[in-house]
N, C-alpha and C positions, 0 to 999 in steps of 0.2 A: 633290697626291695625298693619298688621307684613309690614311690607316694604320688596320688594322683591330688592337686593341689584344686580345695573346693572353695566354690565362693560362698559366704555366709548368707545364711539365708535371708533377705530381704524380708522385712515385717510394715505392712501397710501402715503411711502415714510417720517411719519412727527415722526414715532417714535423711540426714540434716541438710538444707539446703545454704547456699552462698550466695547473696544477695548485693550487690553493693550501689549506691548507698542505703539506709536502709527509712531514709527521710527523706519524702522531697517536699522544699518549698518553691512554692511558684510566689514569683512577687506583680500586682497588678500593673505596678506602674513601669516592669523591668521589664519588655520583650524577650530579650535574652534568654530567662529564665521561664517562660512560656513553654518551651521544651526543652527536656530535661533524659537524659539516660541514665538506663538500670541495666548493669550488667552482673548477666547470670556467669556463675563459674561450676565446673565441673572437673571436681578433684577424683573423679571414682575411675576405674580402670574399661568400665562398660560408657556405652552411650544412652544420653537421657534426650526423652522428650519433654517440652513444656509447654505451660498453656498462664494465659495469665489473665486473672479475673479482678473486676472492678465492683467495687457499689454503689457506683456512678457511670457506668459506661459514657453516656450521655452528655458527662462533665470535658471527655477526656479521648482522646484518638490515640490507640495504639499499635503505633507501627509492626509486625512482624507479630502477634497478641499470643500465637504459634508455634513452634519450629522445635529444632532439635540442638544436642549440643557435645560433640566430640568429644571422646573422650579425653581427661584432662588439656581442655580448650575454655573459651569462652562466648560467650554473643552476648550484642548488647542492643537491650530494648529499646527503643526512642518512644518517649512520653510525653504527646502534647495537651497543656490543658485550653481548651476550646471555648470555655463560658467564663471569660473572665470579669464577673458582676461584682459589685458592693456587698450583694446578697449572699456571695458565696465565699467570705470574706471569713478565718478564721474555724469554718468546717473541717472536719478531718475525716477523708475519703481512705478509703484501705483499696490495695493491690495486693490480690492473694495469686503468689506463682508456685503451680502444682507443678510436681516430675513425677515422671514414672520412669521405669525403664523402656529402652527404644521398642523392646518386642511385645510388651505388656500394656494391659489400659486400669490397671489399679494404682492408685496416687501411692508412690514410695514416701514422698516427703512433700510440705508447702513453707511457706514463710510469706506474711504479711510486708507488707510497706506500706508506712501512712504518707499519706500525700496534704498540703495544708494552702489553700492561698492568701497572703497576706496583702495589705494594701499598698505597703511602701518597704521598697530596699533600706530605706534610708531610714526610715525612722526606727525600721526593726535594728538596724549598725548602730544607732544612737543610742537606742533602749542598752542595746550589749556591750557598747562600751561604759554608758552611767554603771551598768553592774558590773561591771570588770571594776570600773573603776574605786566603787563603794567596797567591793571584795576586797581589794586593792589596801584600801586604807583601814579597814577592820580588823585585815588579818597582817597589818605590816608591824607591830606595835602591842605586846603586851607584859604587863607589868608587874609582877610576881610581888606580893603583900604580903608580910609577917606581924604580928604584933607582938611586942614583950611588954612588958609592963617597965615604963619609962623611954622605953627606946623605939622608933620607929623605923623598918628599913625599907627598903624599894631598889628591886634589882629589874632591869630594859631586858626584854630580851627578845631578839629581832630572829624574823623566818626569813 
């Protein structure tokens, strides 16, 4: 007997999406990093459409906001942010990308992306290496205590 091989049934909103990366930082003072790519991946055997939402439109130009994605292939979104102010310094904007399938318009799956803009490359590399650095020394170094009554010991023991 041939088995005819069925595809599982798709359940609104439950099917996982692939996002990468799944943070972006824009830095004020970086141009570079002004705009930034998200790219969508598609592991499933069918083709998806997507669409990709802000809660800041207004902050941010998105190339291609649209489109579709081959099966097991990928596209990637270019994300410019547009208002680079003092004001908007430390905010965290969300990027919601919906799929559906290519023949269908009910959302299979989404996944957020928070977006942040910071003031300085540099100070944020400072900030993360003091805390590397502080990590660094608290966790290099500790020191295992016993107490007997007369005798004191201490044994180092290094990670």
């Amino acid at each position: 007997m041939h088995q005819q091989k069925r595809q599982p049934e798709l359940v609104e909103g439950n099917l996982p999406v692939f996002v990468f990366p799944t943070e972006l930082i824009f830095y004020a003072d970086d141009q570079s990093t002004h705009k930034q790519v998200l790219t969508l991946y598609n592991p499933y055997e069918f083709a998806l459409k997507f669409k990709v939402l802000c809660t800041t439109p207004n902050k941010y130009v998105v190339v291609d906001a649209a489109g579709a994605v081959k099966p097991q292939c990928c596209v990637d979104i270019v994300i410019r942010h547009r208002d680079v102010r003092s004001c908007h310094y430390g905010v965290i904007d969300k990027f919601r990308l919906q799929v559906c399938e290519q023949s269908q318009r009910k959302a299979l799956g989404r996944k957020e992306v928070v977006a942040t803009l910071l003031p300085s490359a540099k100070e944020q590399q400072k900030e993360e290496e003091e805390k590397r650095i502080k990590e660094h020394l608290t966790e290099s170094l500790f020191f295992e205590q016993s107490f007997q009554p007369g005798l004191i010991t201490m044994a180092i023991l290094r990670t």
